[in-house]
C-alpha positions as CSV (number, residue, x, y, z in Angstrom):
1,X,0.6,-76.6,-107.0
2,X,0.8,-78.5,-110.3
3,X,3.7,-78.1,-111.9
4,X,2.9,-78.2,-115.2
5,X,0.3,-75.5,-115.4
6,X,2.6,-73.0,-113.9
7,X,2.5,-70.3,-116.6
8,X,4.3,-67.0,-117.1
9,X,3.1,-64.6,-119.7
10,X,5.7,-66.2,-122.1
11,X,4.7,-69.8,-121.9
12,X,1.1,-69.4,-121.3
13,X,0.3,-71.2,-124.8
14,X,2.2,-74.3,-123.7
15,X,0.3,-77.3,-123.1
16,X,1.2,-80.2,-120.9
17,X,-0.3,-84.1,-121.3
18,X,-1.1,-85.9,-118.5
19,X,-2.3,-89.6,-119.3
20,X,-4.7,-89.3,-121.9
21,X,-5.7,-85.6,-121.0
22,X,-4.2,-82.4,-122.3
23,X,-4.4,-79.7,-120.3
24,X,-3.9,-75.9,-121.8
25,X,-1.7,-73.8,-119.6
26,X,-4.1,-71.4,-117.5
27,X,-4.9,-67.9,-119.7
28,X,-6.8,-65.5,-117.6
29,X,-6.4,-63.0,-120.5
30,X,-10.6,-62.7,-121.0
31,X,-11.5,-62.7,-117.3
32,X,-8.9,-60.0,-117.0
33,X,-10.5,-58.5,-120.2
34,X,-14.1,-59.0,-118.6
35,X,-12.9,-57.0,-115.4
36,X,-12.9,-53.8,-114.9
37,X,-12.1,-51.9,-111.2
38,X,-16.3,-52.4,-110.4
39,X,-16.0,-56.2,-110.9
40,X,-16.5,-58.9,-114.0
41,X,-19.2,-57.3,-116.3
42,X,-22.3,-59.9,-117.1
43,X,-21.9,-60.5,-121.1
44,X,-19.7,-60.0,-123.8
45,X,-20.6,-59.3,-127.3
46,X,-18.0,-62.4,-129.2
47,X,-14.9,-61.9,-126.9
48,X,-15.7,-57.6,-126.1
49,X,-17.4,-56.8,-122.6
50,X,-20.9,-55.8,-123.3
51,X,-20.7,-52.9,-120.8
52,X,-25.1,-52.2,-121.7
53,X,-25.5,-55.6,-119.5
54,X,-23.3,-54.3,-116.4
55,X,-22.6,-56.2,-114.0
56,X,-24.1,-59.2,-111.4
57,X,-23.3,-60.7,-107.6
58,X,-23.6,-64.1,-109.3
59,X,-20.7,-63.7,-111.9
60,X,-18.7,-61.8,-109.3
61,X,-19.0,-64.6,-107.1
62,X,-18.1,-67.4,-109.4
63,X,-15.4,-65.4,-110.5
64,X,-14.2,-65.0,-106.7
65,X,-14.1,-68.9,-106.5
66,X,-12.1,-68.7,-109.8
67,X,-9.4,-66.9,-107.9
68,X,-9.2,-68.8,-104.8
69,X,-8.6,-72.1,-107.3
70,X,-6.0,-70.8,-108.9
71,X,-4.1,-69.1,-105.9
72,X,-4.3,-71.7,-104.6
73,X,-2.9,-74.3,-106.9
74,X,-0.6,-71.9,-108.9
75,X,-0.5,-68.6,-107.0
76,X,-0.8,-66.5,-110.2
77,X,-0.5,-62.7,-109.3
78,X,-2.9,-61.6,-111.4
79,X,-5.8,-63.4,-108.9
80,X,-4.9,-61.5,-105.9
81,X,-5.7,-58.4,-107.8
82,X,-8.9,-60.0,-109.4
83,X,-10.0,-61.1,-105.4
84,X,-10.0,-58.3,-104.2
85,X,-12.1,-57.0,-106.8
86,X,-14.8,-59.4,-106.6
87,X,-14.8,-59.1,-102.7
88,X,-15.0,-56.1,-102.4
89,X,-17.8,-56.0,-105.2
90,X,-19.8,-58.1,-103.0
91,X,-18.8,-56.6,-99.9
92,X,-20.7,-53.5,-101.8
93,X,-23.9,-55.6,-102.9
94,X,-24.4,-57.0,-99.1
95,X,-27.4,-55.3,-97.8
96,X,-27.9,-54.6,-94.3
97,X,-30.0,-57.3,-93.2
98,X,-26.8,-59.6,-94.9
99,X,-28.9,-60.2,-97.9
100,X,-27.0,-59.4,-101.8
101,X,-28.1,-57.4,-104.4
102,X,-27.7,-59.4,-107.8
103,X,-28.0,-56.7,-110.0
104,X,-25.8,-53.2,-110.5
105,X,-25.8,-51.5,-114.1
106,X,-22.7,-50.3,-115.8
107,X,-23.5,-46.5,-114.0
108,X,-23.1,-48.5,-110.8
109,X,-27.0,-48.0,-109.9
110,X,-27.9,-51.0,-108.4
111,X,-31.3,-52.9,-109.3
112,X,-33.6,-53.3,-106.5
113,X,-35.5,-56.4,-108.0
114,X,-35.8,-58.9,-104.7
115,X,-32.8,-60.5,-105.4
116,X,-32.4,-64.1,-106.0
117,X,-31.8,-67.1,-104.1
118,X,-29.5,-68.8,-106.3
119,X,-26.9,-65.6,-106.5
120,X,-27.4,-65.6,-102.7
121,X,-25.6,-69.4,-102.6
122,X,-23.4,-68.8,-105.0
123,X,-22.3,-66.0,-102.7
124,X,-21.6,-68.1,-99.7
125,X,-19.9,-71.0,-101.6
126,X,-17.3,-68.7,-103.0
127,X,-16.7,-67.2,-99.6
128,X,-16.8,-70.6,-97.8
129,X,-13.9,-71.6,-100.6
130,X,-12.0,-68.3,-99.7
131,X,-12.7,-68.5,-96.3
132,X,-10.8,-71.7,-96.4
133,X,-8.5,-71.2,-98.7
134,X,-7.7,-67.6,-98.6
135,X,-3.9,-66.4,-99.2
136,X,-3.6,-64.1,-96.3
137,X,-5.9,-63.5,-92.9
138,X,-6.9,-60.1,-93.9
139,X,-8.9,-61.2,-96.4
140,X,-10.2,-64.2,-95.1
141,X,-11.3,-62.2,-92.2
142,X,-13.3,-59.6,-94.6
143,X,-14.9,-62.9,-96.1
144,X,-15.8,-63.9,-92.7
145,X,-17.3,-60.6,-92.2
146,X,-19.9,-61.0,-95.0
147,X,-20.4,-63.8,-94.4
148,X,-21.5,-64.7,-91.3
149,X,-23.5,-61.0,-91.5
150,X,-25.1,-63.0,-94.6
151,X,-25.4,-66.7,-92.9
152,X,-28.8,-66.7,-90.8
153,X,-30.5,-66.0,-94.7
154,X,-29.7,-69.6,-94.9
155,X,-32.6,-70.7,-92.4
156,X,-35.3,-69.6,-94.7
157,X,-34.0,-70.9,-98.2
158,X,-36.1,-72.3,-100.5
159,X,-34.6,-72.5,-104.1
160,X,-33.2,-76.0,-104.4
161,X,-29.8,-74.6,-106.1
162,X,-29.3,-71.9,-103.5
163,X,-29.9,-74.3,-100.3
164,X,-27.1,-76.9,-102.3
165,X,-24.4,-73.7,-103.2
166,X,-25.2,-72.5,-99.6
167,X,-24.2,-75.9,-97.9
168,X,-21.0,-76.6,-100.0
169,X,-20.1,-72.9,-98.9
170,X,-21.2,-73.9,-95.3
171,X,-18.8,-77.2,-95.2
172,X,-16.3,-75.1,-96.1
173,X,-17.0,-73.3,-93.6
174,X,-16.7,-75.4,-90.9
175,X,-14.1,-77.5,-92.6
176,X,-11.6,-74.4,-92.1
177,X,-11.6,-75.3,-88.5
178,X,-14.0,-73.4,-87.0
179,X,-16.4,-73.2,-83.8
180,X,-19.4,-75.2,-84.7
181,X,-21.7,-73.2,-82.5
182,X,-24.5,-73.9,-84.4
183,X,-23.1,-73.9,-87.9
184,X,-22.9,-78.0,-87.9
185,X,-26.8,-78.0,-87.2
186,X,-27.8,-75.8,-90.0
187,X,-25.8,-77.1,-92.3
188,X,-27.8,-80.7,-91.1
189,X,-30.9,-78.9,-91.5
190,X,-30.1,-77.9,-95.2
191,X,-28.7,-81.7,-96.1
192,X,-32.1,-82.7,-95.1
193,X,-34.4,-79.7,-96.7
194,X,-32.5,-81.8,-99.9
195,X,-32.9,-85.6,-98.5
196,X,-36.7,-84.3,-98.2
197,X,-37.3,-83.1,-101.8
198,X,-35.6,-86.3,-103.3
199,X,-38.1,-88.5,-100.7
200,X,-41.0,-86.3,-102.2
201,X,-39.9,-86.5,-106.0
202,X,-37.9,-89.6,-106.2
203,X,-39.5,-92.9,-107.4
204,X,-38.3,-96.4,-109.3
205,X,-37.9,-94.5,-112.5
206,X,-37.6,-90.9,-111.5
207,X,-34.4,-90.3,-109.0
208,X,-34.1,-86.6,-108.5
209,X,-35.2,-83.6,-106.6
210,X,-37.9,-82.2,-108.4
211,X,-40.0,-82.8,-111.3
212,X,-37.4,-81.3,-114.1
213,X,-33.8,-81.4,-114.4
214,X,-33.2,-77.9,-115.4
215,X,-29.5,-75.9,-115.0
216,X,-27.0,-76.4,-112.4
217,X,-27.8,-80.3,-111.6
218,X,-24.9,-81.7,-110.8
219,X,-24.8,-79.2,-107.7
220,X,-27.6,-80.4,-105.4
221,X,-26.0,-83.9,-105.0
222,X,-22.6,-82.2,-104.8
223,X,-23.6,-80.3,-101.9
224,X,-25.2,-83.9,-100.1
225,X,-21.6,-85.0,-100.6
226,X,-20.2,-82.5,-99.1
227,X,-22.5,-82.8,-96.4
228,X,-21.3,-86.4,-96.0
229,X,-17.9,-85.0,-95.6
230,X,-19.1,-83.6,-92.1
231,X,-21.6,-85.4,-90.8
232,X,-21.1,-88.9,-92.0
233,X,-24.9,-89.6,-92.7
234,X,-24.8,-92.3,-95.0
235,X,-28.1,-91.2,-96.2
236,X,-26.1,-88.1,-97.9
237,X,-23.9,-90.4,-99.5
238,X,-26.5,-93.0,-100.9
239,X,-29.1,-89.9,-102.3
240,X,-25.9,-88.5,-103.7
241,X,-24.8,-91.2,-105.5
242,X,-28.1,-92.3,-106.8
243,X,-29.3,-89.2,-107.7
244,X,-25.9,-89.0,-110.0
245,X,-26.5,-92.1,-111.2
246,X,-29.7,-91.0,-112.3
247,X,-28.7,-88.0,-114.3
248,X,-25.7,-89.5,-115.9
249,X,-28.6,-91.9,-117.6
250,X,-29.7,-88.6,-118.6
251,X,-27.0,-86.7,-120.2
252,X,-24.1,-89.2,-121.1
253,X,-24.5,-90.8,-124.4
254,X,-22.2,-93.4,-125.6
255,X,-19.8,-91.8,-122.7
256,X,-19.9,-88.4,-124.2
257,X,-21.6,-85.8,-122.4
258,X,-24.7,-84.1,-123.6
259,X,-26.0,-81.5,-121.0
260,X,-29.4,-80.5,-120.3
261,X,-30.7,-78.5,-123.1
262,X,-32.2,-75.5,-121.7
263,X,-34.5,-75.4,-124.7
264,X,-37.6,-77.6,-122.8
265,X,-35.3,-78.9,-120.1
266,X,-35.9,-82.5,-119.4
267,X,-39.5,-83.0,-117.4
268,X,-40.7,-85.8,-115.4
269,X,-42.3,-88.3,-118.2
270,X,-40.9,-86.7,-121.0
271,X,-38.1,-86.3,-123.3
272,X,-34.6,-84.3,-122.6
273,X,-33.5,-81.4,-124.5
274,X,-30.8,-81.4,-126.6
275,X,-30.0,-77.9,-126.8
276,X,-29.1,-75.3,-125.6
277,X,-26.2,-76.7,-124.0
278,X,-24.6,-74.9,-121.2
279,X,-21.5,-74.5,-119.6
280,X,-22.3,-74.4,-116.2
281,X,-24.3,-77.5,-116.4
282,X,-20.7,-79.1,-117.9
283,X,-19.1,-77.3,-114.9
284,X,-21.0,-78.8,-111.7
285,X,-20.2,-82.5,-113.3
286,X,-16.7,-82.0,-112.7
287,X,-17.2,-80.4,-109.6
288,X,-19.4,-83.6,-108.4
289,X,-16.7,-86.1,-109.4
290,X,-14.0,-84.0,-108.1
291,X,-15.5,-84.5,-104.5
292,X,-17.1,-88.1,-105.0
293,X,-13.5,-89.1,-105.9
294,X,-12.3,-87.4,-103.0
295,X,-14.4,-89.4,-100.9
296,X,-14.6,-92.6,-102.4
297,X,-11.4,-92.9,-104.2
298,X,-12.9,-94.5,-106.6
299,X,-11.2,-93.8,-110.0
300,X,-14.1,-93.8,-112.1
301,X,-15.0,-90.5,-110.9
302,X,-11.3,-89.2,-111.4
303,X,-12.5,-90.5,-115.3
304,X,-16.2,-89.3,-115.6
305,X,-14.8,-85.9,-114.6
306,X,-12.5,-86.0,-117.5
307,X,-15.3,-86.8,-119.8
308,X,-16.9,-84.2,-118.5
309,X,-14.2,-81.3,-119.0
310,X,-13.7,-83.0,-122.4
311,X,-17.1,-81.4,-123.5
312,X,-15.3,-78.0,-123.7
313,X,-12.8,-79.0,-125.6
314,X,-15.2,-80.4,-128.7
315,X,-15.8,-83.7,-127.0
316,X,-19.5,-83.3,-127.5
317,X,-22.5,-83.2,-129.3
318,X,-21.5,-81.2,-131.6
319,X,-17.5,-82.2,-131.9
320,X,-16.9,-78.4,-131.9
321,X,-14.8,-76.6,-128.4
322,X,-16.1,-74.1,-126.6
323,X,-12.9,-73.2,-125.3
324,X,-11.1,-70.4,-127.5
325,X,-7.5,-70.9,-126.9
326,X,-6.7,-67.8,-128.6
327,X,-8.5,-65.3,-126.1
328,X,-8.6,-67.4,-123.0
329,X,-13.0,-67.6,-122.9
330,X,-15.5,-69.7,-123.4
331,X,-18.6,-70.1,-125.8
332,X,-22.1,-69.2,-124.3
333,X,-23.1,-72.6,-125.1
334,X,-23.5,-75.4,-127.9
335,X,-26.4,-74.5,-129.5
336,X,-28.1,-76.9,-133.0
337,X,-25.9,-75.9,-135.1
338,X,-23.1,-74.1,-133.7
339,X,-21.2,-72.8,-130.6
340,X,-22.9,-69.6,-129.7
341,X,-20.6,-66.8,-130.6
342,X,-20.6,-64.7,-127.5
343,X,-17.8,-65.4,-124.2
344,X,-19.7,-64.0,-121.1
345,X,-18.7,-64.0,-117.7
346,X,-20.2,-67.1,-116.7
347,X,-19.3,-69.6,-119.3
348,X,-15.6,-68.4,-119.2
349,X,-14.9,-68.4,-115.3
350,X,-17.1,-72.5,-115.6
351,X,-14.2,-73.5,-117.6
352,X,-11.7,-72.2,-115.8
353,X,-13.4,-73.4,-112.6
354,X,-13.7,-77.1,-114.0
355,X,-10.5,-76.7,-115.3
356,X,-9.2,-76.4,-111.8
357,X,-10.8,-79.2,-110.7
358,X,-9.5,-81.5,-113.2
359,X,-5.7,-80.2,-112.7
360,X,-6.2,-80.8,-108.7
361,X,-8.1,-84.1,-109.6
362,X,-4.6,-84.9,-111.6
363,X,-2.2,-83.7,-108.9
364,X,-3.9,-86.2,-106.6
């Protein structure tokens, strides 16, 4: 727990400096807003739920890893409440083949649209996280439920972004002490669907996965890190670390980070876009240092993760934060001119998630 972020509703706008960083005290106050009894709706219109956009399995899991970081470093009460709901929200959107829906509209029809890889991983990461972390065993046995009915889905992945959220989930997994019984060889086999596609891709001037750095980036060498955790392949480490390497030259500039603009991404040969700058993207860096500094111990991750939070709180392109300290949500992203407007689902829990990170980074 860290002891300065304990909050109550009467000192939640006290701040605490640690070092060089300040850290806001935790307000849950828009993810609370954002949820309703069905789960975290998609999109809000400014800092109001935009209940026409409903609701997804990929905001309902991130928001699901949300509370099993802050249980576990704070226990607030309110994330108990907010677990269940997600859980049990994808508890609802597991088919029965252990695939998830992604989609479910505001009438609670779901969309039958083939579903999507990535909200599939996402899925399993934020149960692997609750599986090991989990505040009591009736939950964590209801997480263990879906997702071991979900796991063989695994086998056949072939978005690069699920296969990486599905192994971090996977570690956690088996990092929660228990039974390998095969678990330790797919998570291998996924490490190395990832060593395979940076060995394809990867030359003197180009180290990465694919062909584009698009969203998300940070999380496929995460999830070789994580790998390394368990297996002790040095390859994971090595791919991981270069691959890092390779996008920081990418996205810091003068130590200040500038994420992958989602308007033209940043191909193979070509130039990287500036904007649309998104929080998630600002979100797996931190993630990625957390754990390389877990491993390595080397403080120049503890700092780079910093830098990386920073970006939320105006250290960025644009020298504006995304972080509204009045409502407790995030900007959509950092777009030319501005910070877009709008505090959806997914930008708000990133914060929150990287702000977790950070704190436990701190507390180490």
């Amino acid at each position: 727990m860290h002891p300065h972020l304990q909050t109550t509703k009467t000192t939640k706008r006290k701040e605490t400096v640690s070092g060089k960083i300040t850290l806001p005290a935790f307000n849950p106050d828009h993810v609370l807003n954002m949820t309703d009894g069905t789960g975290i709706i998609q999109h809000a219109l400014r800092n109001i739920p935009n209940r026409k956009e409903g609701y997804c399995t990929d905001d309902n899991s991130r928001a699901l890893l949300l509370t099993v970081l802050a249980w576990k470093q704070n226990r607030h009460p309110e994330m108990l409440k907010l677990m269940s709901v997600y859980l049990s929200f994808i508890h609802y959107m597991q088919m029965e083949d252990g695939y998830f829906h992604n989609f479910m509209l505001y009438n609670k029809h779901i969309v039958i649209d083939g579903s999507s890889e990535d909200a599939y991983g996402r899925t399993i990461m934020a149960l692997g996280y609750l599986i090991a972390d989990g505040p009591s065993p009736l939950t964590i046995k209801t997480a263990e439920d879906i997702f071991l009915k979900a796991a063989p889905h695994m086998d056949n992945l072939i978005s690069l972004r699920g296969i990486a959220n599905s192994l971090i989930g996977l570690c956690m997994f088996i990092g929660s002490q228990h039974p390998l019984d095969g678990h330790m060889n797919r998570a291998v086999q996924l490490a190395d669907k990832l060593v395979h596609e940076y060995r394809r891709y990867s030359d003197k001037h180009w180290c990465w996965f694919e062909e584009v750095l698009t969203y998300d980036n940070a999380m496929i060498p995460l999830a070789l890190l994580h790998a390394y955790g368990l297996a002790r392949q040095e390859e994971y480490l090595q791919i991981a670390l270069e691959s890092i390497s390779f996008l920081e030259s990418k996205v810091f500039v003068d130590g200040v980070l500038h994420p992958v603009g989602n308007n033209g991404w940043c191909s193979k040969g070509g130039t990287t876009a500036l904007f649309d700058q998104q929080p998630l993207d600002a979100m797996a860096m931190v993630l990625f240092y957390q754990q390389a500094f877990y491993i390595t111990g080397d403080k120049k991750f503890l700092t780079r993760g910093i830098r990386s939070w920073q970006w939320f709180m105006g250290d960025n392109a644009l020298k504006l934060p995304l972080y509204d300290k009045d409502t407790g949500g995030c900007s959509d992203g950092l777009q030319p001119d501005r910070v877009n407007e709008n505090q959806g689902a997914e930008s708000t829990i990133a914060f929150w998630i990287a702000y977790f990170a950070v704190s436990e980074m701190l507390d180490r």
